[in-house]
PDB file of N, CA, C, O and CB in Angstrom:
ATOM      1  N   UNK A   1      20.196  53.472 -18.217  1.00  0.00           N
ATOM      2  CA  UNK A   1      19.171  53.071 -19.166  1.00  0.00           C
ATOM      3  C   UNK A   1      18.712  54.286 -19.956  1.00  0.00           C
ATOM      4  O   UNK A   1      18.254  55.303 -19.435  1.00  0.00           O
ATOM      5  CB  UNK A   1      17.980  52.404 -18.446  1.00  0.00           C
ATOM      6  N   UNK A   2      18.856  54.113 -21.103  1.00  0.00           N
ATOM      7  CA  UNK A   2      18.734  55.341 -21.995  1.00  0.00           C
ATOM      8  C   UNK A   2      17.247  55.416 -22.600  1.00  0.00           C
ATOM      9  O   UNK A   2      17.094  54.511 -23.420  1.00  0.00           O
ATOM     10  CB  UNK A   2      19.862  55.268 -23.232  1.00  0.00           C
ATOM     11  N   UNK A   3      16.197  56.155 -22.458  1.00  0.00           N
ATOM     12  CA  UNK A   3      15.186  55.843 -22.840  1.00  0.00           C
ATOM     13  C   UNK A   3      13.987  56.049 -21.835  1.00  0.00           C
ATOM     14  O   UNK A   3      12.845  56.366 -22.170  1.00  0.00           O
ATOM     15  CB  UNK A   3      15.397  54.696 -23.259  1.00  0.00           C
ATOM     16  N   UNK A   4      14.450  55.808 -20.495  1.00  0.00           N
ATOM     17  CA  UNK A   4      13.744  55.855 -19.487  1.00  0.00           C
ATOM     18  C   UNK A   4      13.831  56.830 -18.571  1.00  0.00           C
ATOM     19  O   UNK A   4      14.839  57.442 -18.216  1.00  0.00           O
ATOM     20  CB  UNK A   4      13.845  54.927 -19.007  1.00  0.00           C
ATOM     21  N   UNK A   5      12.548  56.962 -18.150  1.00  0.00           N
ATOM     22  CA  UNK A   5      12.796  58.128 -17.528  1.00  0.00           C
ATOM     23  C   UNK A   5      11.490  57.778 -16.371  1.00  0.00           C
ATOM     24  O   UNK A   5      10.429  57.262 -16.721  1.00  0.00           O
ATOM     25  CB  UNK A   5      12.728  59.620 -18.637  1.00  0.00           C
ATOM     26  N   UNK A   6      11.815  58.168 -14.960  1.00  0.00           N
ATOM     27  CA  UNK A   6      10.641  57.769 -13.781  1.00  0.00           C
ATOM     28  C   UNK A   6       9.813  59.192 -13.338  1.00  0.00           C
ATOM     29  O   UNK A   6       8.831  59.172 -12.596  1.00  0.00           O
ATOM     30  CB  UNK A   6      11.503  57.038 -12.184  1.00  0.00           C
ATOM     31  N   UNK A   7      10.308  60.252 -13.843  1.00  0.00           N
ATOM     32  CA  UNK A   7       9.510  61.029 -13.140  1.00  0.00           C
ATOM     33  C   UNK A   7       9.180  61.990 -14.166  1.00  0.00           C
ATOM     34  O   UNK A   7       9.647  61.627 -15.245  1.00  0.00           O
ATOM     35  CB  UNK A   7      10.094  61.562 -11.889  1.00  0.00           C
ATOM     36  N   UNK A   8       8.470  63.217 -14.242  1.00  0.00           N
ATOM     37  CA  UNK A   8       7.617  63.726 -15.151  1.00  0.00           C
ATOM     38  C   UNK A   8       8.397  65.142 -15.333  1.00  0.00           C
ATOM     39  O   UNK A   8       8.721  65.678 -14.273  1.00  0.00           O
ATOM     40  CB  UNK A   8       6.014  63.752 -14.633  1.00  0.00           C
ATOM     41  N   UNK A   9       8.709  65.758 -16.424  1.00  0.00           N
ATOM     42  CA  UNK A   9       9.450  67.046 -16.441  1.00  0.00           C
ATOM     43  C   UNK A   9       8.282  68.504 -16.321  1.00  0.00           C
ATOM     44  O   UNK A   9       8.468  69.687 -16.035  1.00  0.00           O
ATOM     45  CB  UNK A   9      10.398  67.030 -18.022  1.00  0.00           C
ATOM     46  N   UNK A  10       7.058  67.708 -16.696  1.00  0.00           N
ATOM     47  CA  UNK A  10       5.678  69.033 -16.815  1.00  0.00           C
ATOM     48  C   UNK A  10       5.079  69.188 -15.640  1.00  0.00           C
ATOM     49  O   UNK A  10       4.034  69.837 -15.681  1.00  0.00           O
ATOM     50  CB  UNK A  10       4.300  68.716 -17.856  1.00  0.00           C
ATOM     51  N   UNK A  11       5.481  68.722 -14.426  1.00  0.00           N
ATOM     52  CA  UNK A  11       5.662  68.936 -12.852  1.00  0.00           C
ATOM     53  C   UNK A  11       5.182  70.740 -12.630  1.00  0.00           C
ATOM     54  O   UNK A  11       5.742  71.597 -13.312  1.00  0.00           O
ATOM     55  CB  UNK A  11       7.652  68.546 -12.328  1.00  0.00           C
ATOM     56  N   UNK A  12       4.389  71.009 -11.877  1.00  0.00           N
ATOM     57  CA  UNK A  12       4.422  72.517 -11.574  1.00  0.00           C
ATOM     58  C   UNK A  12       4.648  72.042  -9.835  1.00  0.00           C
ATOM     59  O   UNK A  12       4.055  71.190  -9.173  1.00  0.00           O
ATOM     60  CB  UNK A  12       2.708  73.624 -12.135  1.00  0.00           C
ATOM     61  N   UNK A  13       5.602  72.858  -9.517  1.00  0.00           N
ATOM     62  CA  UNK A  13       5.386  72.436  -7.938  1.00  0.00           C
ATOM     63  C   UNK A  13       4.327  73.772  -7.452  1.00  0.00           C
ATOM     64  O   UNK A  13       3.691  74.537  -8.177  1.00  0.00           O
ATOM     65  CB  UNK A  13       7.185  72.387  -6.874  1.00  0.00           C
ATOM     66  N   UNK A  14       4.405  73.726  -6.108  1.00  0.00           N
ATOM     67  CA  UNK A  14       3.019  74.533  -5.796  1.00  0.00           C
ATOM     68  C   UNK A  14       3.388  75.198  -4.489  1.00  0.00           C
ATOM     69  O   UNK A  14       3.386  74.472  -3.495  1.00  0.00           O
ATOM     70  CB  UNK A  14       1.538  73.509  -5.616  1.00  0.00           C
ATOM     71  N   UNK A  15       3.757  76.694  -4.317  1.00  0.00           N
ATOM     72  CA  UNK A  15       4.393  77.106  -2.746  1.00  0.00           C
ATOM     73  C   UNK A  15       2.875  76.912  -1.768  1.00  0.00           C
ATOM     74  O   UNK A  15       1.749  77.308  -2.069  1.00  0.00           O
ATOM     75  CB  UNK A  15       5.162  79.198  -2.676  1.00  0.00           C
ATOM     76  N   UNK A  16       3.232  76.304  -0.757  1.00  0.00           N
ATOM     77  CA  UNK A  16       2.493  76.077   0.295  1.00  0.00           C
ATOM     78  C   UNK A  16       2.385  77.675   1.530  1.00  0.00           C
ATOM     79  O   UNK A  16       2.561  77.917   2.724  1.00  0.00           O
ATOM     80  CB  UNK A  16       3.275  74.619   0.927  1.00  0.00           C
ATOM     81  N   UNK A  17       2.165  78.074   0.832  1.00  0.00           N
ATOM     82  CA  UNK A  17       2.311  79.958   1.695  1.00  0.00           C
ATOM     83  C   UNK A  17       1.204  79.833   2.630  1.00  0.00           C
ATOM     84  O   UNK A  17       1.361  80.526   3.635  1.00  0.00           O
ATOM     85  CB  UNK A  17       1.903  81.731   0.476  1.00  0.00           C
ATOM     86  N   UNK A  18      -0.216  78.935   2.583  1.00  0.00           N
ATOM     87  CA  UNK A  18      -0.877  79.484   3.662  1.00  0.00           C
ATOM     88  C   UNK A  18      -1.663  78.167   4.282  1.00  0.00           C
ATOM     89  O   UNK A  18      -1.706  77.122   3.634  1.00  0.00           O
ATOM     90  CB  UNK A  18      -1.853  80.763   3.180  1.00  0.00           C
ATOM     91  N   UNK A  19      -2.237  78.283   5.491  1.00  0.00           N
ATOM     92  CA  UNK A  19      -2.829  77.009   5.830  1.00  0.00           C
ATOM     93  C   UNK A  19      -3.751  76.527   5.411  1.00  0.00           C
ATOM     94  O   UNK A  19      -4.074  75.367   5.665  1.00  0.00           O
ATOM     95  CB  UNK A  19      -3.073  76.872   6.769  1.00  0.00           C
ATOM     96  N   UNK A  20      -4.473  77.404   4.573  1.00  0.00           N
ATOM     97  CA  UNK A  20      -5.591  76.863   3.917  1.00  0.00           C
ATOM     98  C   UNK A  20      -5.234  76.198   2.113  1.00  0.00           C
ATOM     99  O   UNK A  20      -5.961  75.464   1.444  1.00  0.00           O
ATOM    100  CB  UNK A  20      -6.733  78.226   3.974  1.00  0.00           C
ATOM    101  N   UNK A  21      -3.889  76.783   1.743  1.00  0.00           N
ATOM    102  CA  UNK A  21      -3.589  75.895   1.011  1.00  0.00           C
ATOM    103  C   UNK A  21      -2.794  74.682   1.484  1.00  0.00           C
ATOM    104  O   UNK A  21      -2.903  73.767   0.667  1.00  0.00           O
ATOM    105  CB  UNK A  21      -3.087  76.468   0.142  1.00  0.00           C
ATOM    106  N   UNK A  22      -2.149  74.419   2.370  1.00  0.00           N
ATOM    107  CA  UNK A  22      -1.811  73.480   2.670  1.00  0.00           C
ATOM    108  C   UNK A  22      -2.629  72.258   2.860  1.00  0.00           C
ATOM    109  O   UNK A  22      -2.416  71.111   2.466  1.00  0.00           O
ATOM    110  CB  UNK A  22      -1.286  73.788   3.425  1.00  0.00           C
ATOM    111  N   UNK A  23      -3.710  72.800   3.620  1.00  0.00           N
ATOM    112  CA  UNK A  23      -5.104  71.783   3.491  1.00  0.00           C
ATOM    113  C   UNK A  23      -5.140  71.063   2.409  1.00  0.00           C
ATOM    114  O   UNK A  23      -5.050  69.846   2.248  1.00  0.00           O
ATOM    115  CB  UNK A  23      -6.463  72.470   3.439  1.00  0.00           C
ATOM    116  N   UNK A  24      -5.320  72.167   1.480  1.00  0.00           N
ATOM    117  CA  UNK A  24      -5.961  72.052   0.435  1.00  0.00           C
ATOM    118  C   UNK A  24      -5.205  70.629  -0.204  1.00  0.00           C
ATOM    119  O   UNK A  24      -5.724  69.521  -0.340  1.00  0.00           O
ATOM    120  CB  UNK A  24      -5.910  73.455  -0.396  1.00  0.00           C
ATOM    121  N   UNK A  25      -4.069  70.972  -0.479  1.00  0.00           N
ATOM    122  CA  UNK A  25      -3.190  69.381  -0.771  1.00  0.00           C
ATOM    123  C   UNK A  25      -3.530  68.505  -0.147  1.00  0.00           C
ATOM    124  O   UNK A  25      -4.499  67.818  -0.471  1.00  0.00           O
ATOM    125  CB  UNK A  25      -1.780  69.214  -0.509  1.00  0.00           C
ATOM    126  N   UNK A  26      -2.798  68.290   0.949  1.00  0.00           N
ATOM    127  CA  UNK A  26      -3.364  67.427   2.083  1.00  0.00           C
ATOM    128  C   UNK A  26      -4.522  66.708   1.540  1.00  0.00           C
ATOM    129  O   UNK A  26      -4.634  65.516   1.255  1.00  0.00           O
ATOM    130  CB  UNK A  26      -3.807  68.270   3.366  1.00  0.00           C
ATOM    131  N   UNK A  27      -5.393  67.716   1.452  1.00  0.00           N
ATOM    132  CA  UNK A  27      -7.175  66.986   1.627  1.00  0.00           C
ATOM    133  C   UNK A  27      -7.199  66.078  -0.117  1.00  0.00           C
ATOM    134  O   UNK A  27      -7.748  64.990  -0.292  1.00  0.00           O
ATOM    135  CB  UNK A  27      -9.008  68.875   1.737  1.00  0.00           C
ATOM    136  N   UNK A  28      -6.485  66.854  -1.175  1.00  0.00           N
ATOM    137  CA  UNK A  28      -6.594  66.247  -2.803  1.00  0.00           C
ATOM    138  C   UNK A  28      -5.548  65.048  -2.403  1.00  0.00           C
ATOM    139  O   UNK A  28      -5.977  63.923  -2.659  1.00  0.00           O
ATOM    140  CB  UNK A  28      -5.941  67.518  -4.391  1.00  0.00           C
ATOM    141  N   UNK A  29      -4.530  65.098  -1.943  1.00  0.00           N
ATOM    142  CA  UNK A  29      -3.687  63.579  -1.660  1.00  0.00           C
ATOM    143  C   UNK A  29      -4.681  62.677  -1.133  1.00  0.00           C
ATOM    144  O   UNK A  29      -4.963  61.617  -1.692  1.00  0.00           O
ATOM    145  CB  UNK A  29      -2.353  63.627  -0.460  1.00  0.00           C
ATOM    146  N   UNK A  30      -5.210  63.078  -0.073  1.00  0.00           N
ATOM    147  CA  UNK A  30      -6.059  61.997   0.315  1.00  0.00           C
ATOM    148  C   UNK A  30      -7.703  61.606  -0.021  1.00  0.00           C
ATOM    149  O   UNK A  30      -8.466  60.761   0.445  1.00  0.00           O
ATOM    150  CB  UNK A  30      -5.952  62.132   1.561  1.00  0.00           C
ATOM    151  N   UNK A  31      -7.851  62.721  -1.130  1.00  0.00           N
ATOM    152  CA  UNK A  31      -9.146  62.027  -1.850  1.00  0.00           C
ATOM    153  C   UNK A  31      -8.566  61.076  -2.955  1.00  0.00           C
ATOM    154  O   UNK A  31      -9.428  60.576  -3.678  1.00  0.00           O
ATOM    155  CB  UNK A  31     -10.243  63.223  -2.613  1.00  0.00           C
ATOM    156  N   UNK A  32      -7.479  60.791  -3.176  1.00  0.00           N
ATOM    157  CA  UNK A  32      -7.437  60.284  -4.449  1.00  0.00           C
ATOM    158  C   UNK A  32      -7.687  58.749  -4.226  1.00  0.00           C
ATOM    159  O   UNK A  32      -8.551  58.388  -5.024  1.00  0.00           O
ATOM    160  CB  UNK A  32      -6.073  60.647  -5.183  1.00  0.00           C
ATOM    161  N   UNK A  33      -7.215  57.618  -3.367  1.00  0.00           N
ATOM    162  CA  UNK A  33      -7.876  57.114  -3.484  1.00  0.00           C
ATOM    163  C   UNK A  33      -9.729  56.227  -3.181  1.00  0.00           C
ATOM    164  O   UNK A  33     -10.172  55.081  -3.244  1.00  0.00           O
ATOM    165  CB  UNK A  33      -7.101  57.066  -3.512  1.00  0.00           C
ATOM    166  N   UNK A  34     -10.215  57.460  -2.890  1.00  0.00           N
ATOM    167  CA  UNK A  34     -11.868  57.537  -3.297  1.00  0.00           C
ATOM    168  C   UNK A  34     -11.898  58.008  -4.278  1.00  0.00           C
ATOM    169  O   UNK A  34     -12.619  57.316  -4.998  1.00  0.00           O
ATOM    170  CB  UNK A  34     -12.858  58.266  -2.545  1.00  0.00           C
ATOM    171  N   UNK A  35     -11.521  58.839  -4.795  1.00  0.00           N
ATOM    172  CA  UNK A  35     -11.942  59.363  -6.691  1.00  0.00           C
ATOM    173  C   UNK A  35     -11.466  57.837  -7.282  1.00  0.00           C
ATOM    174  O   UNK A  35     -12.230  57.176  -7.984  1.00  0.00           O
ATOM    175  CB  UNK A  35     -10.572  61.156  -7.678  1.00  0.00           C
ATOM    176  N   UNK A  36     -10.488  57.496  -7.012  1.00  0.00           N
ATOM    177  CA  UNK A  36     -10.215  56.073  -7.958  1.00  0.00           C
ATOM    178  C   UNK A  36     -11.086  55.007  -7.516  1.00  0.00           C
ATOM    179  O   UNK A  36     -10.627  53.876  -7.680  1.00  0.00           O
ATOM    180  CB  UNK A  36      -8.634  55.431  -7.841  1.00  0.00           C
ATOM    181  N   UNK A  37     -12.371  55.107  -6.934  1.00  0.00           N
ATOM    182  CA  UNK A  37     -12.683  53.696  -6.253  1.00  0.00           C
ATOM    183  C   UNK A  37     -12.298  52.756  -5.522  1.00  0.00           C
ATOM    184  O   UNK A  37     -12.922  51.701  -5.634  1.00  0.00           O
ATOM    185  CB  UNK A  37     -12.841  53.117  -6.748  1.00  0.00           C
ATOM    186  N   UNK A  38     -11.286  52.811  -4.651  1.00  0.00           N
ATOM    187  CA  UNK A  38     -10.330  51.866  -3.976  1.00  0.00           C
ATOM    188  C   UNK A  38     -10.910  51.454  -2.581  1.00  0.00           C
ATOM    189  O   UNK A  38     -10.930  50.341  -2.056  1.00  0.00           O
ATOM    190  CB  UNK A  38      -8.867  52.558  -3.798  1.00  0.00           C
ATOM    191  N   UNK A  39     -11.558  53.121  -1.947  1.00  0.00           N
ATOM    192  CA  UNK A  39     -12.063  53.217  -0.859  1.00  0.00           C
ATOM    193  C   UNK A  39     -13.072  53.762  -0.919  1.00  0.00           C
ATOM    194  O   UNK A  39     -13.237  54.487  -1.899  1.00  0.00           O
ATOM    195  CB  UNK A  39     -11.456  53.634  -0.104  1.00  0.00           C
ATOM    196  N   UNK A  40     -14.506  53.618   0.397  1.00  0.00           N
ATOM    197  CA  UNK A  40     -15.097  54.442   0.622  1.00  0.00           C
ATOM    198  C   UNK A  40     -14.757  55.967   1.722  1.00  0.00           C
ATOM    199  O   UNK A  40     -15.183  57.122   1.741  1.00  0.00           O
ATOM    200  CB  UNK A  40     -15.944  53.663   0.845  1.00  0.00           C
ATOM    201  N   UNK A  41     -14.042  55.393   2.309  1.00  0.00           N
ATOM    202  CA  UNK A  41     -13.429  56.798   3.095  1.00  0.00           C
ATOM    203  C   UNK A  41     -12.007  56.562   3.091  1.00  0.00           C
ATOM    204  O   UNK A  41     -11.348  55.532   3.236  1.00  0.00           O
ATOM    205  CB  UNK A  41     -13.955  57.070   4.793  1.00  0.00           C
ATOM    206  N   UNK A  42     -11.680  57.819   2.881  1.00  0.00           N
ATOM    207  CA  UNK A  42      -9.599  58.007   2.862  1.00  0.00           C
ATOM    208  C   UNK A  42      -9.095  57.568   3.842  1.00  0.00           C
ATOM    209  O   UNK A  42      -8.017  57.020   3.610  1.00  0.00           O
ATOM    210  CB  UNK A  42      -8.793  59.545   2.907  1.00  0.00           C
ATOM    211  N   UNK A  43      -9.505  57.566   5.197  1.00  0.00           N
ATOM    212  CA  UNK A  43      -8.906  56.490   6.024  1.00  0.00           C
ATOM    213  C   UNK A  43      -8.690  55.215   5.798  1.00  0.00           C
ATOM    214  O   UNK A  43      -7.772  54.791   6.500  1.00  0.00           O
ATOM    215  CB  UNK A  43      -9.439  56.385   6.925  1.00  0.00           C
ATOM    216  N   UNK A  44      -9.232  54.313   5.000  1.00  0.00           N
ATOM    217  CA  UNK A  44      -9.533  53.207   4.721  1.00  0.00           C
ATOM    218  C   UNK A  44      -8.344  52.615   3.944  1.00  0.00           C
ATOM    219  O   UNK A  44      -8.126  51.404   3.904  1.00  0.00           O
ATOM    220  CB  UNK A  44     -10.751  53.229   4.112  1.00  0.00           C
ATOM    221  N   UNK A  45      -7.689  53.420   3.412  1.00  0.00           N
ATOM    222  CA  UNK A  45      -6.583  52.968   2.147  1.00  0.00           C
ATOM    223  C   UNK A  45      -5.165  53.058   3.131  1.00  0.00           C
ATOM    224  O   UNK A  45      -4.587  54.004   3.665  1.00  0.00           O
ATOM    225  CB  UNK A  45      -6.529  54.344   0.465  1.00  0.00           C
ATOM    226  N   UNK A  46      -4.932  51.700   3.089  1.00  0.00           N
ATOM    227  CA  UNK A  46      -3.652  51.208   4.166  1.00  0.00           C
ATOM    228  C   UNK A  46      -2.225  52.338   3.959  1.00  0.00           C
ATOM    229  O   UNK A  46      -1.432  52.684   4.835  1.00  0.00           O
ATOM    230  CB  UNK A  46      -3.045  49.267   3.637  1.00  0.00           C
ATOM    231  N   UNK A  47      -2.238  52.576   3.092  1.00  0.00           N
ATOM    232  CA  UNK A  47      -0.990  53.223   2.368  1.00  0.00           C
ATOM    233  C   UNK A  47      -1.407  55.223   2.283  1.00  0.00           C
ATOM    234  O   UNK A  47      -1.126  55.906   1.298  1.00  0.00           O
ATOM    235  CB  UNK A  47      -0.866  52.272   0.391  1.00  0.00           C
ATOM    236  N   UNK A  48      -1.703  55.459   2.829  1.00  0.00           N
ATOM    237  CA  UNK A  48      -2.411  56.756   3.200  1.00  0.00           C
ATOM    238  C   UNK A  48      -2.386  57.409   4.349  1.00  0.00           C
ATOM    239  O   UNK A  48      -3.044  56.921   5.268  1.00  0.00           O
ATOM    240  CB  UNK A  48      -3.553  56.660   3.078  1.00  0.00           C
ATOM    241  N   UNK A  49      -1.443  58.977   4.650  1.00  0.00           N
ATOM    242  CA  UNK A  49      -1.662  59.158   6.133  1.00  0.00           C
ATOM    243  C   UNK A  49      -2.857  59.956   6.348  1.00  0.00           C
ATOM    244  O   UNK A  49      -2.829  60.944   7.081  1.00  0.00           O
ATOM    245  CB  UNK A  49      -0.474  59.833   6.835  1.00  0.00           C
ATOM    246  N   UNK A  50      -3.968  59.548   5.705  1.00  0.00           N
ATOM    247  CA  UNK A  50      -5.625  60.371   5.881  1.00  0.00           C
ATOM    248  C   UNK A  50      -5.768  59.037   7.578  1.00  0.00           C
ATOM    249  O   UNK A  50      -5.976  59.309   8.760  1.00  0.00           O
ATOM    250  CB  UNK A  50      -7.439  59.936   3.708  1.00  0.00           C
ATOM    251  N   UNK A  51      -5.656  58.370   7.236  1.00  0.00           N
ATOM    252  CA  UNK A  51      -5.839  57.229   8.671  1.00  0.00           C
ATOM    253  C   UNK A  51      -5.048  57.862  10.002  1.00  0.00           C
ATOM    254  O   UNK A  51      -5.717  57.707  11.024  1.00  0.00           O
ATOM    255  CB  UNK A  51      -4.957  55.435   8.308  1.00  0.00           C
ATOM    256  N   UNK A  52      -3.943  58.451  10.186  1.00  0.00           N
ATOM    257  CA  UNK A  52      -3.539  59.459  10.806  1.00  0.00           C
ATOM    258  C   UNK A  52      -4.082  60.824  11.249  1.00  0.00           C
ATOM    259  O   UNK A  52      -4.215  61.128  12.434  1.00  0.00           O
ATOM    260  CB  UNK A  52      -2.782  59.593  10.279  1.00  0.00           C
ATOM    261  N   UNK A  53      -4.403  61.669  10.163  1.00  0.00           N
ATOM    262  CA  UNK A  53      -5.224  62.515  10.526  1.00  0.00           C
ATOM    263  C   UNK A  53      -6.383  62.075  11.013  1.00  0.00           C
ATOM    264  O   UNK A  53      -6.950  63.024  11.556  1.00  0.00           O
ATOM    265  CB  UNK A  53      -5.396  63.246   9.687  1.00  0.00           C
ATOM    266  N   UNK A  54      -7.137  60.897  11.097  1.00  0.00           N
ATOM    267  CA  UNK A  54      -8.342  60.716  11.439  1.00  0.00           C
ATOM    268  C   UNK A  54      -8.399  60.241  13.273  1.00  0.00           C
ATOM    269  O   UNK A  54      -9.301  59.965  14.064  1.00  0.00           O
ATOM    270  CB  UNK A  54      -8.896  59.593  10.313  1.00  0.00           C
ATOM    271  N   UNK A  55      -6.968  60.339  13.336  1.00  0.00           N
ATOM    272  CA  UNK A  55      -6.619  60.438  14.988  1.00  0.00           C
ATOM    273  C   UNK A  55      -6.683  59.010  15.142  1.00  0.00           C
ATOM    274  O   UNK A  55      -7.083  58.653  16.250  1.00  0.00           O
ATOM    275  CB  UNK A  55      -7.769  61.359  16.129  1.00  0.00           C
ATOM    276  N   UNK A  56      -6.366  57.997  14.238  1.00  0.00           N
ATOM    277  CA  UNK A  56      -6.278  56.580  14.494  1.00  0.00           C
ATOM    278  C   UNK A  56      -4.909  56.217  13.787  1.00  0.00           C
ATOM    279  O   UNK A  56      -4.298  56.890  12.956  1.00  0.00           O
ATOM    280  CB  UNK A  56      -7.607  55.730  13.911  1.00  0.00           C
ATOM    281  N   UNK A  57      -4.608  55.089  14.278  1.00  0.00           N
ATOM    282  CA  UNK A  57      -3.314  54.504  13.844  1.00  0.00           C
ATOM    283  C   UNK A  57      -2.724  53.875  12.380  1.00  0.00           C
ATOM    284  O   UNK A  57      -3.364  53.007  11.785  1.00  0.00           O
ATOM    285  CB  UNK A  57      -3.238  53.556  14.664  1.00  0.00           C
ATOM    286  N   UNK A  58      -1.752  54.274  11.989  1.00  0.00           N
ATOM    287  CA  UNK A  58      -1.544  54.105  10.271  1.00  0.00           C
ATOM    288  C   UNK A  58      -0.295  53.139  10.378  1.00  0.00           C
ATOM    289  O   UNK A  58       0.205  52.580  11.354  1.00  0.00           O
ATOM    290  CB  UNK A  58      -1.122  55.794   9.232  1.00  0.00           C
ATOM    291  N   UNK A  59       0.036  53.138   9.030  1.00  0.00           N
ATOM    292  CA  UNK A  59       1.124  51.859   8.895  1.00  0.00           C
ATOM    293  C   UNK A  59       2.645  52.807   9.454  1.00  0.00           C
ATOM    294  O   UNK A  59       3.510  51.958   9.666  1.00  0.00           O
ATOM    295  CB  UNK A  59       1.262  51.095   6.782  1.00  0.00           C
ATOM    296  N   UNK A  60       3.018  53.758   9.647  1.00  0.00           N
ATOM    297  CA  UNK A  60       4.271  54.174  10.135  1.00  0.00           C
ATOM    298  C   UNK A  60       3.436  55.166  11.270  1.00  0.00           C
ATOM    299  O   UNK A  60       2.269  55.498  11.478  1.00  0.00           O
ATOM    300  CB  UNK A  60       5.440  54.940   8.872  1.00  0.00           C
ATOM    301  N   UNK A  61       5.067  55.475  11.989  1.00  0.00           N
ATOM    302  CA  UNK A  61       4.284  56.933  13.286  1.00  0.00           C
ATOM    303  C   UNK A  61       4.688  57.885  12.582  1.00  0.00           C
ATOM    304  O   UNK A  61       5.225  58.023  11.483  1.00  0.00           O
ATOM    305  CB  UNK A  61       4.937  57.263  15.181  1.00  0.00           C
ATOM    306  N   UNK A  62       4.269  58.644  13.565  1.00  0.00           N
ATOM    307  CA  UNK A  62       4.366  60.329  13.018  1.00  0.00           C
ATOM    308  C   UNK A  62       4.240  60.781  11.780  1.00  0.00           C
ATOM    309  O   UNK A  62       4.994  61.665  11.375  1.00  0.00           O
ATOM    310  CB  UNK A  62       5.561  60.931  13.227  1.00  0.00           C
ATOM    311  N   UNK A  63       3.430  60.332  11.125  1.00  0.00           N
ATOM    312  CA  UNK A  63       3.219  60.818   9.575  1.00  0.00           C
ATOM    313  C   UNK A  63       2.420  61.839   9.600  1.00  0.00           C
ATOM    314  O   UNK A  63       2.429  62.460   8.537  1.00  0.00           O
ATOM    315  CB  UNK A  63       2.603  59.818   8.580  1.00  0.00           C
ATOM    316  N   UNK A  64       1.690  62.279  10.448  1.00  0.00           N
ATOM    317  CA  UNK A  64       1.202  63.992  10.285  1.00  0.00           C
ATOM    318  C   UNK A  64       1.645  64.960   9.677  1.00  0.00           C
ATOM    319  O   UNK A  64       1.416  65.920  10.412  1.00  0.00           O
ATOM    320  CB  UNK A  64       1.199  64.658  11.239  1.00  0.00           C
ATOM    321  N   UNK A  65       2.178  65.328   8.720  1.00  0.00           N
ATOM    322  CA  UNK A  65       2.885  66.335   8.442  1.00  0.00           C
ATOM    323  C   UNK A  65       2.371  67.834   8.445  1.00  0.00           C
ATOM    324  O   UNK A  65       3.214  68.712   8.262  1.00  0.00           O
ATOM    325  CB  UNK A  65       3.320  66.014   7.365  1.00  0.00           C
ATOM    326  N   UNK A  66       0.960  68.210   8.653  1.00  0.00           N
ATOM    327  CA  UNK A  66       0.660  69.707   8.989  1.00  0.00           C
ATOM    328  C   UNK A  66      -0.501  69.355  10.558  1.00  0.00           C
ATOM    329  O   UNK A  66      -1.346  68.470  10.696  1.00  0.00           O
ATOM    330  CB  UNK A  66      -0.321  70.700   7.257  1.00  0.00           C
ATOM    331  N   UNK A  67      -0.195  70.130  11.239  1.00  0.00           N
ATOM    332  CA  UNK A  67      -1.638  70.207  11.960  1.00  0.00           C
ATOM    333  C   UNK A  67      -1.957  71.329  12.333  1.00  0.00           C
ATOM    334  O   UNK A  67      -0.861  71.844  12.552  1.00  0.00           O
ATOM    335  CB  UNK A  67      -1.830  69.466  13.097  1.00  0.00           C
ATOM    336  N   UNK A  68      -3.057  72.406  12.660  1.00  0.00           N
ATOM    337  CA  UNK A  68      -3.384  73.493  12.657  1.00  0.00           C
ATOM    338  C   UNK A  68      -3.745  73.232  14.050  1.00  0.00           C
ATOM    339  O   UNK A  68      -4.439  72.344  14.544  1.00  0.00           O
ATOM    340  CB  UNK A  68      -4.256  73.985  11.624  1.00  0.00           C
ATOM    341  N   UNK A  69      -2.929  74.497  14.714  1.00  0.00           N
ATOM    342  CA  UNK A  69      -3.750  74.459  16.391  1.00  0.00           C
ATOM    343  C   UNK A  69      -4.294  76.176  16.361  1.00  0.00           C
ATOM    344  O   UNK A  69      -3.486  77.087  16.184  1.00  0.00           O
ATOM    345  CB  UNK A  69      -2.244  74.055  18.192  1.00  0.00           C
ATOM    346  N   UNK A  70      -5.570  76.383  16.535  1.00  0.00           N
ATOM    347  CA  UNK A  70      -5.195  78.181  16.302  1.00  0.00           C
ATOM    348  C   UNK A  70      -7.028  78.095  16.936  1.00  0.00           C
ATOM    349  O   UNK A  70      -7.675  79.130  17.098  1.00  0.00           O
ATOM    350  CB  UNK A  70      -4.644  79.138  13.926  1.00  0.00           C
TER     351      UNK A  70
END
């Protein structure tokens, strides 16, 4: 399909070098839907592994992808 295109070329990716930026993502992925009004807390949005981090059960396992033990 000529014309179309699904993903965005003005993309900056972002090196994840320390744990406090890693958070930092983490935590903006899962405010987004409360900035959009969807939810009152990021756990709340079915499609979100903030319900995971919140040490309760989400729609797939193991979706944790950082955890800090220190």
């Amino acid at each position: 399909m000529k014309g179309y295109q699904f993903w965005r070329h003005d993309n900056r990716p972002i090196e994840l070098w320390s744990n406090a930026v890693i958070w930092e993502k983490i935590n903006y992925i899962h405010q987004n839907p409360m900035v959009a009004g969807l939810v009152y807390k990021a756990q709340d949005y079915a499609y979100s592994s903030a319900t995971d981090y919140a040490d309760e059960k989400g729609l797939l396992d193991d979706i944790v992808v950082f955890r800090y033990y220190g």
